[in-house]
C-alpha positions as CSV (number, residue, x, y, z in Angstrom):
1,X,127.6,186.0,33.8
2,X,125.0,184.4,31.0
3,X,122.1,182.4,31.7
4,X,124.1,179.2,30.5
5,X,126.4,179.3,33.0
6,X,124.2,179.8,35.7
7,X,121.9,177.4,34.4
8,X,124.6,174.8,34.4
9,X,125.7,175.9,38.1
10,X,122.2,175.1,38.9
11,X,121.8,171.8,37.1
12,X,125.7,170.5,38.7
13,X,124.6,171.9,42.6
14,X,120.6,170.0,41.6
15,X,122.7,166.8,40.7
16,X,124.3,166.8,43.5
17,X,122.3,166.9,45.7
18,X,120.1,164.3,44.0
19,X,122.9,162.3,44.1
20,X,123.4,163.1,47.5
21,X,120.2,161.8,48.4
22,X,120.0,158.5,46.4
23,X,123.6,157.4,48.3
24,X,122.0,157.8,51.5
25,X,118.6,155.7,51.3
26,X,120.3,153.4,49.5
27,X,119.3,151.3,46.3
28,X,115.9,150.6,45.1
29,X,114.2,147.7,46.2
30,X,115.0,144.5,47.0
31,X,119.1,145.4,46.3
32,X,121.2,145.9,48.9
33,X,119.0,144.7,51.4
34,X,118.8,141.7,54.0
35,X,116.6,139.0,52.8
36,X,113.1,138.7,54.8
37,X,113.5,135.6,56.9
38,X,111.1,133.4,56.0
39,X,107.3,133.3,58.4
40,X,107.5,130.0,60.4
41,X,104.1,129.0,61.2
42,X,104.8,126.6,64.6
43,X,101.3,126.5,65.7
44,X,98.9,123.8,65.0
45,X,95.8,125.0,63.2
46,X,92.7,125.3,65.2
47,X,89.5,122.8,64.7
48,X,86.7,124.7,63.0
49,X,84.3,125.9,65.2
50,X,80.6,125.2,65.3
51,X,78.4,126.9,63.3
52,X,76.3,129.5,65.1
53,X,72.2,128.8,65.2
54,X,70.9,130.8,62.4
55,X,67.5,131.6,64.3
56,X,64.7,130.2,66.5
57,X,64.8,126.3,66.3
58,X,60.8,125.5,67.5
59,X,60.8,122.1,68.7
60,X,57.4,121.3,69.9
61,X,54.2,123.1,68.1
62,X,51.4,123.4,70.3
63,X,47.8,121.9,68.9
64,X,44.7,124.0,69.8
């Protein structure tokens, strides 16, 4: 037995297998498979908030 031939029963049992494999999972992106249903966004969008005090507000200075 050469080295061809066992190289070639080597490449047919390695194609086989690869082919295997892609027939299984399936196609390659988006082919083949369902559509994403499209996000529905039902709920009403929130009023902004109030902006949070950025420090100490003084509101009386004391005179001495």
């Amino acid at each position: 037995m050469s080295s061809e031939s066992v190289g070639g029963i080597f490449g047919a049992v390695v194609a086989a297998i690869v082919l295997a494999v892609a027939i299984v999972f399936g196609p390659i992106g988006q082919y083949g498979k369902p559509a994403r249903p499209a996000k529905v966004d039902t709920a009403a969008p929130a009023a902004p908030a109030a902006p949070a005090p950025r420090g100490p507000v003084i509101r009386e200075v004391p005179n001495q």
